[in-house]
C-alpha atoms as one frame of an Amber mdcrd trajectory, in Angstrom:
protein
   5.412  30.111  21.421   3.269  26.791  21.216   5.706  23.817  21.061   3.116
  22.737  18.405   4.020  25.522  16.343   7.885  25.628  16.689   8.941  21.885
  15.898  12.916  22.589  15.890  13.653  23.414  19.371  14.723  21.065  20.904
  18.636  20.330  21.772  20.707  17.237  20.358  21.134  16.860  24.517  17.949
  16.433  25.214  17.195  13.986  22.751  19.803  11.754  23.221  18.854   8.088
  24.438  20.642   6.143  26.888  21.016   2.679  27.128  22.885   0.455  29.817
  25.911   1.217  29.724  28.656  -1.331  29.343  32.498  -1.455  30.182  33.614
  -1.217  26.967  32.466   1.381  24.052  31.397  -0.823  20.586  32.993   0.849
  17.811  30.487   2.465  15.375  31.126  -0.251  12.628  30.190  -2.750  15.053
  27.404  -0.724  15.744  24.845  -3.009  13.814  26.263  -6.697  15.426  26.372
  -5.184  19.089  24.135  -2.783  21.312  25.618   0.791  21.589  26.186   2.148
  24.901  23.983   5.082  23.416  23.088   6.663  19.760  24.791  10.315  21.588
  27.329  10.971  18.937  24.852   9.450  15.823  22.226  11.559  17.018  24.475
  15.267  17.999  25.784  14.225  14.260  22.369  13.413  12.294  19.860  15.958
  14.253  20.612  18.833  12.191  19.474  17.238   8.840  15.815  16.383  10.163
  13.603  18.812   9.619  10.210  20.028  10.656   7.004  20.465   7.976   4.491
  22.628   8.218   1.749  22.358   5.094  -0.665  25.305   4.879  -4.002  24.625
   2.571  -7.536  25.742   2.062 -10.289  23.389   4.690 -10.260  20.308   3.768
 -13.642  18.972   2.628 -13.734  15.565   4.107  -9.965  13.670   4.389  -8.312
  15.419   1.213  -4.819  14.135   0.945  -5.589  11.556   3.758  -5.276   7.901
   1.435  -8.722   6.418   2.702  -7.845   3.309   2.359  -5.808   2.242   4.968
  -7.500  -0.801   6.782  -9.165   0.223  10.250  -6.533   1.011  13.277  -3.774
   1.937  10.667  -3.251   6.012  10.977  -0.755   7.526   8.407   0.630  10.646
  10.804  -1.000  13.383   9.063  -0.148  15.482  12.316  -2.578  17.938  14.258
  -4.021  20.148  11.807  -4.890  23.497  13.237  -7.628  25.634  12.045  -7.025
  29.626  12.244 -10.658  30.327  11.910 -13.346  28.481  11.034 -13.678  26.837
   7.530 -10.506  28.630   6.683  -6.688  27.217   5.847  -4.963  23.998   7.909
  -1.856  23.665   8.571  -0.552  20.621   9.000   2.740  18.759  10.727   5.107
  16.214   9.741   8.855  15.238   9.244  11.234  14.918   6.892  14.863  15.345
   5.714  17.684  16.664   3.993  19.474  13.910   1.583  21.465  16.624  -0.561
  23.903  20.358   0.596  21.569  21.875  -1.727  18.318  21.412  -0.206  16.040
  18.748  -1.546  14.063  16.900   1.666  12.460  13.880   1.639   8.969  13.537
   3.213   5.892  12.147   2.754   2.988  13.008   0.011   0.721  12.796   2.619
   2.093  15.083   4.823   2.276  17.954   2.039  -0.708  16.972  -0.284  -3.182
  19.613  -1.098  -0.598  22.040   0.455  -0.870  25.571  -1.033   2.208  26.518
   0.980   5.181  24.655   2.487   7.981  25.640   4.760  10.740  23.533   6.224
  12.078  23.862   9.903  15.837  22.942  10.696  16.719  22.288  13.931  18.294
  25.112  14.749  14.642  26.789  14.184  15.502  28.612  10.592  12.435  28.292
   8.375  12.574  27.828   4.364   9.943  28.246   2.083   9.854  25.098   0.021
   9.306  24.375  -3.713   7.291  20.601  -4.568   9.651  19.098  -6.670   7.379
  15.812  -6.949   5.378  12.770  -4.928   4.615   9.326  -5.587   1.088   8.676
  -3.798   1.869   4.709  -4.393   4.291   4.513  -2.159   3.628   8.155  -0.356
   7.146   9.419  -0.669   7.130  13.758  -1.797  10.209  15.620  -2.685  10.802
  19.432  -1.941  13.572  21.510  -2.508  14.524  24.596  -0.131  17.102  27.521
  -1.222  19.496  28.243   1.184  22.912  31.113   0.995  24.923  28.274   2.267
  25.259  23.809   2.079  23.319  22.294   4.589  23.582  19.166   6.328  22.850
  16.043   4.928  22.050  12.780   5.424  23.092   9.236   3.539  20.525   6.112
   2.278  22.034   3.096   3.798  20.711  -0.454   3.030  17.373  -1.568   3.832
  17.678  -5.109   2.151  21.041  -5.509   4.964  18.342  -4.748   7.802  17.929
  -7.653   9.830  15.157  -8.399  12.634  16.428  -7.550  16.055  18.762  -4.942
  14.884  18.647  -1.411  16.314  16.496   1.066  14.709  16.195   5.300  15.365
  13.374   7.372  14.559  13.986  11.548  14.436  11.140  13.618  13.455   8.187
  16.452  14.696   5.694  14.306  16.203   2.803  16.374  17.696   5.176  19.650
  16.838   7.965  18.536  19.626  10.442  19.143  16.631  14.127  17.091  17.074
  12.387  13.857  19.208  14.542  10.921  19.242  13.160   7.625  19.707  15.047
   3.847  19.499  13.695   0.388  18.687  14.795  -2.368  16.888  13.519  -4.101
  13.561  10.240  -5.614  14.302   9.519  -7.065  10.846  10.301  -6.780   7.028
   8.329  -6.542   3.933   5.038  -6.223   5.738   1.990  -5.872   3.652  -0.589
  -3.685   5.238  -3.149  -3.185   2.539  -2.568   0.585   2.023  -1.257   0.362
  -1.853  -0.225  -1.764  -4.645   3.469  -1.528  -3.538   3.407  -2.466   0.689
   6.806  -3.526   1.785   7.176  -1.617   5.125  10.042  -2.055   7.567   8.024
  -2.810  11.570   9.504  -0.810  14.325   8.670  -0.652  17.818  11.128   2.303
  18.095   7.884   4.921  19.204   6.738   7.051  16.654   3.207   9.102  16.753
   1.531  11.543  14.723   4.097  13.971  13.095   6.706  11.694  12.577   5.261
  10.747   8.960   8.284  11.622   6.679  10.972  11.381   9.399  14.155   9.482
   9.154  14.619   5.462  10.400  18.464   5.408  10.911  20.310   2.227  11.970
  23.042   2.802  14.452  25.719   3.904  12.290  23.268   6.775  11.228  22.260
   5.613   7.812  18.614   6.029   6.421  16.980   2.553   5.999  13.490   3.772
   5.789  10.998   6.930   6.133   8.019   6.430   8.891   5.090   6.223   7.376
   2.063   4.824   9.342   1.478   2.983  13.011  -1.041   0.815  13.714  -2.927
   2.470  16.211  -6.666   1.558  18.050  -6.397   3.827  20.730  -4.523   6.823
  18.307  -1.374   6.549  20.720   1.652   4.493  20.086   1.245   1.244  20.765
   5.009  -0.061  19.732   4.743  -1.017  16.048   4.985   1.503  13.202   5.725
   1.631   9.825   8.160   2.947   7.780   9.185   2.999   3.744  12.077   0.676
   3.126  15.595   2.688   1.633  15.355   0.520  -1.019  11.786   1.305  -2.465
  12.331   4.998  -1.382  15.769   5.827  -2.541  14.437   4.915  -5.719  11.085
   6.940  -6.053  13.227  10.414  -4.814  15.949   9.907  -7.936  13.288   9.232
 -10.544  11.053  12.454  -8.886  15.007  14.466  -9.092  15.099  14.029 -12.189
  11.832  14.518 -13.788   9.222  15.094 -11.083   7.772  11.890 -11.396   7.569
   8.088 -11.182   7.407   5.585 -13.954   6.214   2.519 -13.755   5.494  -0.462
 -16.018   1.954  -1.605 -16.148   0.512  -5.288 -17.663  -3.319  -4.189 -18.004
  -4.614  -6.786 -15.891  -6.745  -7.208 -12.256  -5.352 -10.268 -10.377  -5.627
 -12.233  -7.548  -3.818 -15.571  -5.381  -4.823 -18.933  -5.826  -6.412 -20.441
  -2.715  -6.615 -24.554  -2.512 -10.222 -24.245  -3.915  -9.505 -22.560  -6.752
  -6.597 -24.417  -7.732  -8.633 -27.310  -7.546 -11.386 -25.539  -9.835  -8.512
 -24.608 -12.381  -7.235 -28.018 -12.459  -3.775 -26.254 -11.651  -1.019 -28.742
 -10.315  -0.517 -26.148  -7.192  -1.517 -22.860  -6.454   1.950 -21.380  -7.373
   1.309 -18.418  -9.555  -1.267 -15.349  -9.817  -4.849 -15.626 -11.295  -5.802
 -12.859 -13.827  -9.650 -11.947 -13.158  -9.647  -9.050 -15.677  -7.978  -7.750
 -18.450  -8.266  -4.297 -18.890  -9.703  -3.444 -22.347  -7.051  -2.043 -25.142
  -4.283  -2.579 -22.516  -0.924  -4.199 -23.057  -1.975  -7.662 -21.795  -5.109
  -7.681 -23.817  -3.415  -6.746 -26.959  -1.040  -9.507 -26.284  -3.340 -11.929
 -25.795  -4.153 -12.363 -21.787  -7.425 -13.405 -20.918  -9.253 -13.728 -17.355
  -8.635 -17.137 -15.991  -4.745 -17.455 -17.104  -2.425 -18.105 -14.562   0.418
 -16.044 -14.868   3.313 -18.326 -13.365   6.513 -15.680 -14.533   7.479 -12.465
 -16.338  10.625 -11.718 -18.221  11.809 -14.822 -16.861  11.366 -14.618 -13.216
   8.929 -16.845 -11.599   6.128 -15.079  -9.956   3.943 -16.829  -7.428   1.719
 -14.307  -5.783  -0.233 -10.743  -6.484   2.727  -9.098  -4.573   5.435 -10.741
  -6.210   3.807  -9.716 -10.019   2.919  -6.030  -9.012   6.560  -5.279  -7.715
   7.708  -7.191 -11.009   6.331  -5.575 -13.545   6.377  -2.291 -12.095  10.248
  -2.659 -12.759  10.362  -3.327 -15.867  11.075  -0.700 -18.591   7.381   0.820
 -19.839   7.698   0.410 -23.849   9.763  -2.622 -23.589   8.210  -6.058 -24.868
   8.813  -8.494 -22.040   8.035 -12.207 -21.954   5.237 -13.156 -20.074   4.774
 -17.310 -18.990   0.834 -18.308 -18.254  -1.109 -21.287 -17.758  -4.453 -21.603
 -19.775  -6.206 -24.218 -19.717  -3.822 -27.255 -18.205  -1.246 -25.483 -21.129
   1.957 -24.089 -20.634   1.761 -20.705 -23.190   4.433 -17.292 -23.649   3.472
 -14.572 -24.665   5.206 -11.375 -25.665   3.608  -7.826 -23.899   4.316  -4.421
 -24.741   4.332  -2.790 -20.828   2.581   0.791 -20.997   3.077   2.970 -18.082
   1.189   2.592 -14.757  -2.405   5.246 -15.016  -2.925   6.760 -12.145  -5.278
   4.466 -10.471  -6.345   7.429  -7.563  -7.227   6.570  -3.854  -9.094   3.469
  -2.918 -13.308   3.842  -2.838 -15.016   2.958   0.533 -17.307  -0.126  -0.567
 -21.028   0.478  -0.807 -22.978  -1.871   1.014 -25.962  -2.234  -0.753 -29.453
  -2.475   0.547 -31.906  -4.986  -1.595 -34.279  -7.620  -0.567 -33.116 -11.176
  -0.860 -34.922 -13.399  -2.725 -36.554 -16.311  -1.140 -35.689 -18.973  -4.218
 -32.338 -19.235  -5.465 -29.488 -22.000  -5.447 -28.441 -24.109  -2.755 -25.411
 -22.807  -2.956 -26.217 -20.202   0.363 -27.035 -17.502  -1.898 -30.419 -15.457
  -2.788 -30.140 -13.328  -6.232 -31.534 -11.571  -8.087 -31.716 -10.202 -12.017
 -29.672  -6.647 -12.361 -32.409  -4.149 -13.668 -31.908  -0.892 -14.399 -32.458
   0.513 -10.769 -29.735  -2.066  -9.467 -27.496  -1.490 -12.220 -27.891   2.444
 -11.671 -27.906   2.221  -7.166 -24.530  -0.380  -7.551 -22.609   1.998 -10.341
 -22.024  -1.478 -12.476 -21.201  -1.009 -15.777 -24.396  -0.590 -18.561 -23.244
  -4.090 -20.535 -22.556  -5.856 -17.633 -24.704  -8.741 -17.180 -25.471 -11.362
 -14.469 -27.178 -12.262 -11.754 -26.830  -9.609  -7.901 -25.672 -11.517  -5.288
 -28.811 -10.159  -2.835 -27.712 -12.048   0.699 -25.139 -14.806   1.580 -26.309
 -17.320   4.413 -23.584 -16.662   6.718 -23.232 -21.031   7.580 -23.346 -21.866
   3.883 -20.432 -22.975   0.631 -20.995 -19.358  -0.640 -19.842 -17.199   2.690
 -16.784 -19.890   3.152 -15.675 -19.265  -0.540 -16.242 -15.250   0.228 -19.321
 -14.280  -1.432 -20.882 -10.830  -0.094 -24.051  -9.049  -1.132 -23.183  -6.765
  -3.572 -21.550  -9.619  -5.702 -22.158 -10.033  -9.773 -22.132 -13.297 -10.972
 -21.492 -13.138 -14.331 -20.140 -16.717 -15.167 -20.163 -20.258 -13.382 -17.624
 -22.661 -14.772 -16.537 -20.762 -17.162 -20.209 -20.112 -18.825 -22.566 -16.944
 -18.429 -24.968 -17.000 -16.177 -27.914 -14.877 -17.609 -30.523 -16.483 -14.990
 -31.021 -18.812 -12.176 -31.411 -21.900 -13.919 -28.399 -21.397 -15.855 -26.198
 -21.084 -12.084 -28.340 -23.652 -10.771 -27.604 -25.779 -13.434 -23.826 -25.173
 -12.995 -24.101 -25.676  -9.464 -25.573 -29.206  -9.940 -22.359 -30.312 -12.496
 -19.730 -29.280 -10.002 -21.536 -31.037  -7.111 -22.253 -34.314  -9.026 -18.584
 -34.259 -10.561 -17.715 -33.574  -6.993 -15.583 -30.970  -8.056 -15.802 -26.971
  -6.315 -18.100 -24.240  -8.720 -15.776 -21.765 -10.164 -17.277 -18.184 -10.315
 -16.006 -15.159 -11.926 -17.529 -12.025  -9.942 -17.873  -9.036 -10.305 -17.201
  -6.661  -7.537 -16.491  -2.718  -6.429 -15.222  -2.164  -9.861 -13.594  -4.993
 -10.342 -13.368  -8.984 -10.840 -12.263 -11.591  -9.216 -12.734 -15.155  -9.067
 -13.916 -17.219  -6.222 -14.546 -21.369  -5.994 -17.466 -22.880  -4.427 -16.431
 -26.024  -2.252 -19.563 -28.184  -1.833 -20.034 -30.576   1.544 -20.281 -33.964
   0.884 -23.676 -34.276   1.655 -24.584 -31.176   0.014 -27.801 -31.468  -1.930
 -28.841 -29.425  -4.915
């Protein structure tokens, strides 16, 4: 039988990694302050818990289950899928493991989504059919439960916040169906951010983990789980010594809230926001750019009804200072959903509270590939490095923007000019200039021409693949306009 197809064979013996060997043994609860001779005895003891998955479903049409929006040269492991015949079911490989005698295994949603069938592979090559018990596509955990006439081995969560760079790492999983691989690195990074979701906070590893893996174990040496492999950054589709993995502390989490109910609550504020940049700050009058810039408020949502507009600065919420996107997502997605919770903004040089009802987090779905759109730029517009145009009917209907938004289209950007340094792209709404609407040219150039003789950068609230954000306009000094 196809290794590909039978990912428990291998032996805890052959898996083993040695490392040079020193006179003296360290003691396994010196384990994370000293090199191991070798992870033998962690490995013979944590093997049998890591398990294989195999994920039948009907042909995919397109990616299905495969989050698009991971940023080029990021791959997320969804394993060699396998066609029996043509256009008929995948299967597809991954990882994952046992945390409980009773069956429930950890892996990824991405490894099992769209599955119309899963089975789980021990070790010892006995296969389980397995029951979805829930997933969280935010953070791309899944939880399955398998029946079995007897306990099985398990593993234990250890500490992710503990991990420190440097310290030893150990990957188990299936990759490419080569079922019980062991692999060793140490801790490349913490709490990177790699643009796949609302909640990045990935553990780096250069411990060597390829397709397949997705949903396997990261052990330190004692043999504790500190995260589940996720995704590698990969140009060439090969490892290339830095992967990524869910931290314990995020995952441990998201697998007792989808125990207990199948799913994942989370609280939600209503709002689209974005970091302050030097330019903007400067636009917003803001002492520093400490905080996070609302662009939108989403319409009958918890921070509308409580009073949040675009263009507050949200500086903390229920009393812990926020100072970044990052830092207000993870936040608020804490918090209690029904619970009022006090939220601190900045409007207008002015220090206001406000109290907001949190509802629970919609789900938002996968991220949409960008559109680039294809108009002719128009020879006259402001000096600004910009050509526009109005948005008519046939722009409004070949961008998707919404029927009572109004503006002017962003139709080029001059690639040397104030508007590409600030970040404007074709495609772009305009839909106010410091702080005013812009319902033609004269009224932007007009705006453009009070920033620049105030000396002072043009704030402009855009809007963009669904969504707003603002961006500041930093004239030269010799700018004319």
């Amino acid at each position: 039988m196809s290794p590909l197809t039978n990912p428990g064979r291998a032996s805890a013996a052959a898996v083993a990694l040695a490392l040079s060997l020193t006179a003296i043994e360290a003691p396994a609860q010196e384990a994370t302050r000293s090199a191991p001779v070798d992870f033998t005895a962690m490995v013979e003891d944590k093997l049998p818990a890591v398990v294989g998955i195999l994920s039948t479903g009907a042909a995919p049409q397109g990616q299905q289950g495969v989050p698009p929006q991971l940023p080029p040269g990021f791959r997320d492991f969804f394993g060699d899928q396998m066609p029996q015949r043509p256009q008929g079911p995948m299967r597809s490989q991954g990882s994952g493991f046992i945390i409980s005698e009773d069956g429930y295994v950890v892996t990824n949603n991405h490894v099992i989504a769209d599955a119309e069938q899963i089975q789980v592979v021990l070790d010892d090559e006995r296969e389980y059919e397995a029951e979805l018990v829930g997933t969280d596509p935010a953070t791309d955990i899944a939880l399955l439960k398998i029946e079995a006439d007897e306990d099985l081995p398990a593993v234990e969560w250890g500490s992710s916040d503990d991990l420190k760079i440097g310290q030893w790492v150990v990957a188990i999983g299936n990759p490419f169906g080569l079922g019980g691989t062991v692999t060793a690195g140490i801790v490349s990074a913490r709490s990177r951010d790699i643009n796949s979701g609302p909640y990045d906070d990935f553990i780096q590893t250069d411990a060597a983990i390829n397709s397949g893996n997705s949903g396997g174990p990261l052990f330190n040496a004692p043999g504790e789980v500190v995260g589940v492999n996720t995704a590698i950054f990969s140009p060439s589709g090969g490892n290339v010594g830095i992967g990524f993995a869910v931290p314990s502390a995020v995952a441990q989490r998201i697998v007792e809230d989808l125990r207990e109910d199948g799913s994942v609550e989370r609280g939600w504020l209503g709002v689209q926001i974005q970091s302050i940049d030097d330019a903007l700050g400067e636009a917003l009058d803001l002492a520093d750019t400490s905080g996070v810039l609302v662009s939108d408020v989403t319409a009958g949502g918890p921070a509308a009804e409580a009073g949040l507009e675009a263009g507050d600065v949200i500086v903390s919420v229920a009393g812990e200072d926020v100072s970044d996107p990052r830092g207000l997502t993870f936040a608020v997605a804490e918090l209690p959903v029904g619970e009022p919770v006090t939220v601190t903004y900045l409007r207008d040089g002015d220090r206001e509270e406000t109290e907001v009802t949190l509802g629970e987090r919609p789900d938002m779905g996968l991220a949409a590939e960008p559109t680039e759109p294809e108009q002719d730029a128009l020879p006259d517009g402001p000096t600004i490095g910009v050509s526009i145009q109005p948005v008519t009917p046939q722009l409004r209907s070949e961008l998707g923007l919404p029927a009572d938004l109004e503006g002017l289209a962003v139709a080029s950007v001059d690639p040397d000019s104030p508007a590409a340094e600030a970040g404007l792209r074709a495609g772009d709404v305009i839909v106010q200039a410091s702080g005013e609407a812009v319902p033609d040219v004269a009224a932007l150039r007009e705006a453009a021409a009070a920033a620049e003789e105030a000396d002072e950068p043009l704030l402009m609230r855009i809007f963009r693949d669904g969504g707003y954000v603002f961006r500041a306009v930093t004239f030269e000094e010799d700018a004319a306009n």
